[in-house]
C-alpha positions in Angstrom: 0.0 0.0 0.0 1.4 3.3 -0.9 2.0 5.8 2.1 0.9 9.2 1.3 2.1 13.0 1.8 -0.3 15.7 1.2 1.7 19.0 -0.3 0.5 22.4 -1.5 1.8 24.9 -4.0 3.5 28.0 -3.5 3.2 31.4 -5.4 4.2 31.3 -9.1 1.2 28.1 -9.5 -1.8 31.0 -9.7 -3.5 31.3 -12.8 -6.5 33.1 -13.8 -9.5 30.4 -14.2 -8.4 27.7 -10.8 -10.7 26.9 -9.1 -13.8 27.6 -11.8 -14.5 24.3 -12.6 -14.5 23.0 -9.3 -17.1 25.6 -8.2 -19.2 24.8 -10.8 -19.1 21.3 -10.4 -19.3 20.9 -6.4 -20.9 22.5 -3.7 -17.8 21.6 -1.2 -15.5 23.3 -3.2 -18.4 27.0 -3.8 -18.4 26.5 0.1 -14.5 27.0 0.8 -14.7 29.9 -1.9 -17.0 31.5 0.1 -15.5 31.5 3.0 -12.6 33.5 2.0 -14.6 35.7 0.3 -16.5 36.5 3.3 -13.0 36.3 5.3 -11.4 38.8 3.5 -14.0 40.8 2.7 -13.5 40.8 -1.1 -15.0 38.6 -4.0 -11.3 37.0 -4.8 -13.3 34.0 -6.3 -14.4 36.4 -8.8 -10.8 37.8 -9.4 -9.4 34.0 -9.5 -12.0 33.0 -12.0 -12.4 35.6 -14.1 -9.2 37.6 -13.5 -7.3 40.0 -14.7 -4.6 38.2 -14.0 -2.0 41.6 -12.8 -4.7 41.5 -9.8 -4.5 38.1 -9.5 -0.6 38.2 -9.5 -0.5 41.1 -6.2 0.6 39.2 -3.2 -1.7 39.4 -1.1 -4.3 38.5 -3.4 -2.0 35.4 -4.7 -1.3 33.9 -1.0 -4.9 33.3 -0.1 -6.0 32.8 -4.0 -3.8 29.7 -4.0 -4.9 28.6 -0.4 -8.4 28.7 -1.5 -7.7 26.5 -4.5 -6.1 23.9 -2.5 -8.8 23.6 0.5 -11.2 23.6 -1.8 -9.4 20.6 -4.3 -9.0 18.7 -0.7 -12.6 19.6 0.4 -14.0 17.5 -2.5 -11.6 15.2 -2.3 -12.3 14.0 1.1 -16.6 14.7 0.4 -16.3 12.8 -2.8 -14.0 9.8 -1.4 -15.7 9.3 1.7 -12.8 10.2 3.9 -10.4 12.4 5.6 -7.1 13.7 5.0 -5.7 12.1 8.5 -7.2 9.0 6.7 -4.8 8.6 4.1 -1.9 11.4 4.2 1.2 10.5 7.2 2.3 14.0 6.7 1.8 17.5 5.4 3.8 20.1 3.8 3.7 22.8 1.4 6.3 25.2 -0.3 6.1 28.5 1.3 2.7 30.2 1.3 1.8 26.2 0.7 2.6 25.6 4.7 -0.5 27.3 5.4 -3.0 25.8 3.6 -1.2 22.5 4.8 -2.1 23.2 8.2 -5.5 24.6 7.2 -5.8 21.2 5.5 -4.7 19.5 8.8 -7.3 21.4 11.1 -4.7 23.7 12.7 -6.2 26.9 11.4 -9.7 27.1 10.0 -9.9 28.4 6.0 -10.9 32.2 6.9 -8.2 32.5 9.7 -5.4 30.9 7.2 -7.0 33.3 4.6 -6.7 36.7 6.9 -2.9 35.5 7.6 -2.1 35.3 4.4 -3.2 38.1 3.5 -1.5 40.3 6.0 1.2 37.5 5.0 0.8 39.0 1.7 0.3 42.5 2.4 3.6 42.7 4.6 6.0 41.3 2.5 5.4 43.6 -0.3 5.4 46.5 2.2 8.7 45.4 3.1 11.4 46.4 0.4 10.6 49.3 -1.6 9.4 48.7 -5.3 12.4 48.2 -7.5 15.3 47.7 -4.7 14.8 43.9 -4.1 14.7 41.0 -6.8 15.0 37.1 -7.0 17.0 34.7 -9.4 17.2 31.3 -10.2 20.6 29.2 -10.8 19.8 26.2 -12.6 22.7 23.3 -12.2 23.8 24.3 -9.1 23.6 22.9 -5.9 23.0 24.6 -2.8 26.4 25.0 -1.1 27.8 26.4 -4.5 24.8 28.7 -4.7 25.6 30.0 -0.8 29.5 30.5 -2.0 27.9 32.2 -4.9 25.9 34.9 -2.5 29.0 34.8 -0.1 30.8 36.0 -3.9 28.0 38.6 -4.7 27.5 40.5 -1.4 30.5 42.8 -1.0 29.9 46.1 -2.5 32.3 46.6 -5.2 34.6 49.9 -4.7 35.5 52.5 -7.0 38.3 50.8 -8.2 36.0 47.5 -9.0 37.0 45.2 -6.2 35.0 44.5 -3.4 34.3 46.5 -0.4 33.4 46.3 3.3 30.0 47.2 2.9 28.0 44.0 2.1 24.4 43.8 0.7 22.1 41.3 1.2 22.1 38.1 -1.1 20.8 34.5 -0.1 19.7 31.2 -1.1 15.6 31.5 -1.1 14.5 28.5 -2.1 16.3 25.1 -2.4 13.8 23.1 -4.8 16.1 20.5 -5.9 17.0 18.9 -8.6 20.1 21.7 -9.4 17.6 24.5 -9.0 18.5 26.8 -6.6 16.8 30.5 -6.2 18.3 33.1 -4.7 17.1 36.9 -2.8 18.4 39.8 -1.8 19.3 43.8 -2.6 18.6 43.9 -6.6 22.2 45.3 -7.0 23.7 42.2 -4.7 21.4 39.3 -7.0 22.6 41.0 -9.8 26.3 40.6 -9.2 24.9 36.8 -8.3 23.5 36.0 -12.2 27.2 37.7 -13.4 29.1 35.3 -11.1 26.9 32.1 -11.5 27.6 32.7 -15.3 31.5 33.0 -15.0 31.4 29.8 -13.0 29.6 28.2 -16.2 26.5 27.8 -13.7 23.8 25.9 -17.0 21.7 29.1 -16.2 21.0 31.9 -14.0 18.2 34.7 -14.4 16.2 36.9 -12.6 12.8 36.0 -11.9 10.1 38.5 -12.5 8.6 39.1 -9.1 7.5 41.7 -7.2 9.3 41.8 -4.0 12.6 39.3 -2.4 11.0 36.5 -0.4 12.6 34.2 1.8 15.7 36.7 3.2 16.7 38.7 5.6 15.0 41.9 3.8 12.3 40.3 4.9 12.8 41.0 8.8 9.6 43.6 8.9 7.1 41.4 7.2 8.6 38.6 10.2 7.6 41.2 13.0 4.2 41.6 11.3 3.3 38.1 11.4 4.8 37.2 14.2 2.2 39.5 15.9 -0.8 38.4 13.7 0.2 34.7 14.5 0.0 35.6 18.9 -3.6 36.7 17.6 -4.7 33.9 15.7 -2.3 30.8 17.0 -2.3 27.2 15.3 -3.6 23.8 16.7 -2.4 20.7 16.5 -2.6 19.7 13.3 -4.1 16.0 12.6 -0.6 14.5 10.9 2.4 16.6 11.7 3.7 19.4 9.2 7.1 18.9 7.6 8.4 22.3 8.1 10.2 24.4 4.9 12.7 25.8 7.8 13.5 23.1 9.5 12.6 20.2 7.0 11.7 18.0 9.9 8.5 16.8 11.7 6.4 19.5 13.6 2.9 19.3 15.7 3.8 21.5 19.0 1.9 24.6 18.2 4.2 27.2 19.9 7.2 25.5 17.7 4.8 25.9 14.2 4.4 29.3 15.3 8.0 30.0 15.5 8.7 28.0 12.3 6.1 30.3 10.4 7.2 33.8 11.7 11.5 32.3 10.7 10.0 31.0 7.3 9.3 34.7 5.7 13.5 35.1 5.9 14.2 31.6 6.0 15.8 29.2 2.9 12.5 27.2 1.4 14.3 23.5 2.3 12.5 21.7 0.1 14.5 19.2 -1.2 15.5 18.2 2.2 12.0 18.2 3.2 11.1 16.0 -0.1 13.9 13.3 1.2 13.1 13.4 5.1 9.7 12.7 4.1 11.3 9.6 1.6 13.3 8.9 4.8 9.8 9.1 6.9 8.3 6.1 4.5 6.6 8.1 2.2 5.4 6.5 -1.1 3.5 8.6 -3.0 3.6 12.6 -2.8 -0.3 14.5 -3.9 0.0 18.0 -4.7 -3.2 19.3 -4.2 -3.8 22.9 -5.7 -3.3 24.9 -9.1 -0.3 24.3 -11.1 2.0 21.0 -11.1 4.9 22.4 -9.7 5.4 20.4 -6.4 5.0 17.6 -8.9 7.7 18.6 -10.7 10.1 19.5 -8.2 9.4 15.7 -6.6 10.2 14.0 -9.6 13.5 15.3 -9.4 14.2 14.5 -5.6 12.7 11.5 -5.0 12.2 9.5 -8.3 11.3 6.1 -7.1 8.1 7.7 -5.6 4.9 8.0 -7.1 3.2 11.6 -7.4 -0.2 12.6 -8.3 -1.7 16.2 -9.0 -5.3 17.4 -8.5 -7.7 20.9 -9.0 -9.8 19.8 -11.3 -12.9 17.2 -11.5 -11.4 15.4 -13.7 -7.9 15.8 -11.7 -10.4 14.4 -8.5 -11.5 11.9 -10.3 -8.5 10.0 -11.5 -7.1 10.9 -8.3 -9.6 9.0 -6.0 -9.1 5.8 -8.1 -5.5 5.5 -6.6 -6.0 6.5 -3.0 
């Protein structure tokens, strides 16, 4: 028998039209749609549906967007097949924004409070760099220590006569998503000098990502205050299975040590191909992404390619889905 993880999508899966078909086809799924609505106060069903898709794209319209399309993909799952997540997943994790609707998914917030935190989520992190002084990059066929020695490269400001100075900017691994594909944050300037450096090293390929702020570092630190204070106001549970954590990539279900873990994950490295393995390592069998986009899927194939992996927000998805659980 296969042993399951449950994981959810990060930003960059949104697209305008997830979710539609599932609201037209199930009730479950119109029901957790609502319930953000009405949470946030806004009809962002409408906005993920219909679009336009620069709205849809804002941050803190993306972070509880994608949330939405994953409770609701695991609502129907569970009404249609009879069952519940505890039932047949051992763990849970997602890639960044994904960790909360994985504990939304494992009862340790409800949809509208995940929803509101996300959205100050959302709403903090763009706040927290100034337009234009941050950016992000991916190096491709690299591996993360290389990337890090990379950043340790990049950071020193160079001087007037082009070599490098004591003052240092910020540049850092972000996400480690396996599979060679390493994306780093920082000062635009600092990322910059990154993408020139990868590319003398004959690094395959390193660009900048088009994004609208720099995730995961330690420009970051504000949006980390922020929700460290929204998370004393709206604390987790236990979740049913524990969470495999993007900061620690390691097994968490104390709620004081998930709160920690979330308020360290806005400036922490994404660890996800550690998490991917520990979760190998844990007896998992078979990895379901459950939420718009295939990129979890993707990533997994890479890590771990003796597991199985399965990908589901549509009927049809649901369908095909149920057959192997």
């Amino acid at each position: 028998m296969p042993v399951h993880a449950f994981v959810f999508p990060g930003q960059g899966s949104q697209a305008v039209g997830m979710g539609r078909d599932l609201a037209a086809a199930f009730a479950a799924a119109r029901a957790v749609f609502e319930e953000v609505d009405e949470a946030l106060k806004q009809k962002l069903s409408k906005l993920m549906f219909e679009g336009p898709a620069d709205e849809l794209t804002l941050t803190a319209n993306t972070q509880p967007a994608l949330l939405a399309v994953s409770l609701a993909t695991l609502r129907v799952l569970e009404t249609e097949g009879g069952f519940t997540l505890p039932q047949k997943a051992v763990v849970v994790a997602g890639h960044s924004l994904g960790e909360y609707s994985a504990l939304a998914a494992a009862g340790s917030f409800g949809i509208a409070a995940a929803a509101r935190l996300l959205r100050r989520r959302g709403e903090a992190m763009q706040r927290a760099v100034p337009p234009g002084e941050g950016a992000m990059a991916a190096l491709l066929g690299v591996e993360l220590e290389a990337a890090q020695a990379i950043c340790d490269e990049a950071a020193p400001v160079p001087g007037p006569d082009g070599a490098p100075g004591s003052e240092r900017q910020v540049v850092e691994p972000a996400n480690d998503n396996g599979g060679g594909q390493i994306v780093i944050s920082g000062h635009r300037p600092a990322v910059e000098r990154a993408v020139e450096i990868a590319k003398a090293h004959g690094i395959r390929r390193a660009m900048l990502l088009p994004v609208s702020a720099p995730f995961h570092c330690a420009l970051m630190a504000p949006a980390a205050m922020v929700m460290d204070e929204a998370l004393r106001a709206s604390p987790p549970a236990i979740p049913t299975v524990p969470l495999i954590a993007n900061v620690s990539a390691a097994k968490a279900t104390d709620p004081d040590e998930i709160r920690d873990l979330l308020v360290r994950q806005v400036t922490a490295t994404v660890r996800w191909r550690e998490s991917v393995l520990y979760m190998t390592q844990l007896g998992v069998t078979s990895f379901v992404e459950l939420g718009a986009g295939k990129v979890l899927t993707g990533l997994t194939r890479r890590i771990a390619p003796d597991a199985t992996t399965a990908a589901a927000a549509t009927p049809a998805e649901i369908e095909t889905l149920l057959k192997s659980l």
